[in-house]
C-alpha positions as CSV (number, residue, x, y, z in Angstrom):
1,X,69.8,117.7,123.7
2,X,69.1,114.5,122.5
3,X,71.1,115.4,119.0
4,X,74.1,116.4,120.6
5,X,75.0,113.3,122.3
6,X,73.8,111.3,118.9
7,X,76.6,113.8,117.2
8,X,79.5,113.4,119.6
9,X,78.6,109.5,120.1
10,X,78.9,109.9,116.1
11,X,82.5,111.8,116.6
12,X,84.3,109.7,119.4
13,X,83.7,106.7,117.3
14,X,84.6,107.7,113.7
15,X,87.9,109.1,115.8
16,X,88.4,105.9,117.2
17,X,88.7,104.3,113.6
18,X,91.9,102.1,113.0
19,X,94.4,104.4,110.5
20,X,95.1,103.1,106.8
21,X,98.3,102.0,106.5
22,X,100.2,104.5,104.0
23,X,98.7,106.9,107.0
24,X,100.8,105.7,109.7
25,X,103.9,106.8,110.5
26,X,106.8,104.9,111.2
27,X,108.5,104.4,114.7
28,X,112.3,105.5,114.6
29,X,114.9,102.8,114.8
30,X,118.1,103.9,115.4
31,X,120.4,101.9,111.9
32,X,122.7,100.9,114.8
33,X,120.7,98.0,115.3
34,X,121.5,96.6,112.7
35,X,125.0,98.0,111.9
36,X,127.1,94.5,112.9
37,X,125.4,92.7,110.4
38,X,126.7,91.7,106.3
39,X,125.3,92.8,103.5
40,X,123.5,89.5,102.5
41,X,122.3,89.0,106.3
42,X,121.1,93.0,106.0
43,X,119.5,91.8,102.5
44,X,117.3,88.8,104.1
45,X,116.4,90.9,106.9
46,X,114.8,93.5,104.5
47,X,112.8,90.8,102.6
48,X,112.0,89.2,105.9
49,X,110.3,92.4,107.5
50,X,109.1,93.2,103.8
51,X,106.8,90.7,103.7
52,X,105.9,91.3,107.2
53,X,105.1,94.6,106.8
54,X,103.6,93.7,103.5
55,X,101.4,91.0,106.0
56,X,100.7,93.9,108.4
57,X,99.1,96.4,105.9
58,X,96.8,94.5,104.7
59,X,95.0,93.3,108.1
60,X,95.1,97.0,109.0
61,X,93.7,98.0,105.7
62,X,91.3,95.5,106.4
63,X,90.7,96.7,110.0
64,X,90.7,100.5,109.0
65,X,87.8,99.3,106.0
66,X,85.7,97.1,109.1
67,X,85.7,100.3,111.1
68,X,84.4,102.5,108.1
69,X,81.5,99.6,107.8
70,X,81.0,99.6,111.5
71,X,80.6,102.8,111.9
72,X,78.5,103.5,108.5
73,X,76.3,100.7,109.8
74,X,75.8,101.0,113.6
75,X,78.1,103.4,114.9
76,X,81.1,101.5,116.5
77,X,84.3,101.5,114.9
78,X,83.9,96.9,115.2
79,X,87.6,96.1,114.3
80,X,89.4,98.8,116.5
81,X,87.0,97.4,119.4
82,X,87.6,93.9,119.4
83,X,91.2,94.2,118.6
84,X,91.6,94.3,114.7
85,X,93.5,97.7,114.7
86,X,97.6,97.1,113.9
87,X,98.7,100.5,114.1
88,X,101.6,100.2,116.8
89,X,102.6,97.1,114.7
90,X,103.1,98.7,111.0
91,X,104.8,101.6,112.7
92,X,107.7,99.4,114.1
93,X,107.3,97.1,111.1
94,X,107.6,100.5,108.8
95,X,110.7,101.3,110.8
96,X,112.5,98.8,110.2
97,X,112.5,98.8,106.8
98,X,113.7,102.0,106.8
99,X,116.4,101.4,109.4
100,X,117.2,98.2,107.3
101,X,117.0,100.3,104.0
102,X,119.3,102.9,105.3
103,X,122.2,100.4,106.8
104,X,122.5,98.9,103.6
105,X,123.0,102.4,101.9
106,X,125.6,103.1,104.6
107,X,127.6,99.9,104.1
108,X,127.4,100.7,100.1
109,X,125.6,97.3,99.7
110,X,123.9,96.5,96.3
């Protein structure tokens, strides 16, 4: 009886584990918002939420490694607990690039 609350005690947290970035999946953001805007404003946008993104990935890489430790070592997923997990945050971040990426095709931008 014992075992079986060890193994699902085991399961809930390793579920619990912050995602790796290239693993989340980006929110959809309608190109719209960001239709009244130039080519060169369109162009530092995309650089802007680049390196943002770029910024976000790596704490959530980080986060998604602290919870493989934490979990290895004592069972609780230690960055998604005490708020290390960014997942909502590279998902919007993700689509916006994409919705940034996508104007500029539209407006034939280089």
């Amino acid at each position: 009886m014992k075992v079986r609350y060890a193994v699902l005690a085991v399961a809930l947290a390793a579920s619990s584990c912050a995602k790796r970035p290239d693993a989340i999946v980006p929110v959809d953001i309608p190109m719209a918002a960001y239709s009244n805007q130039s080519c060169q404003g369109l162009a530092q946008e995309l650089v802007k939420e680049q390196a943002t993104l770029s910024s976000l990935s790596k704490q959530q890489h980080d986060a998604a490694t602290g919870d493989a430790m934490g979990v290895f070592l004592i069972g609780v997923p230690m960055s998604s607990t005490f708020g290390g997990d960014k997942e909502g945050q590279v998902a919007v971040s993700k689509g916006k690039v994409t919705a940034i990426e996508s104007s500029l095709k539209a407006k034939g931008c280089k």
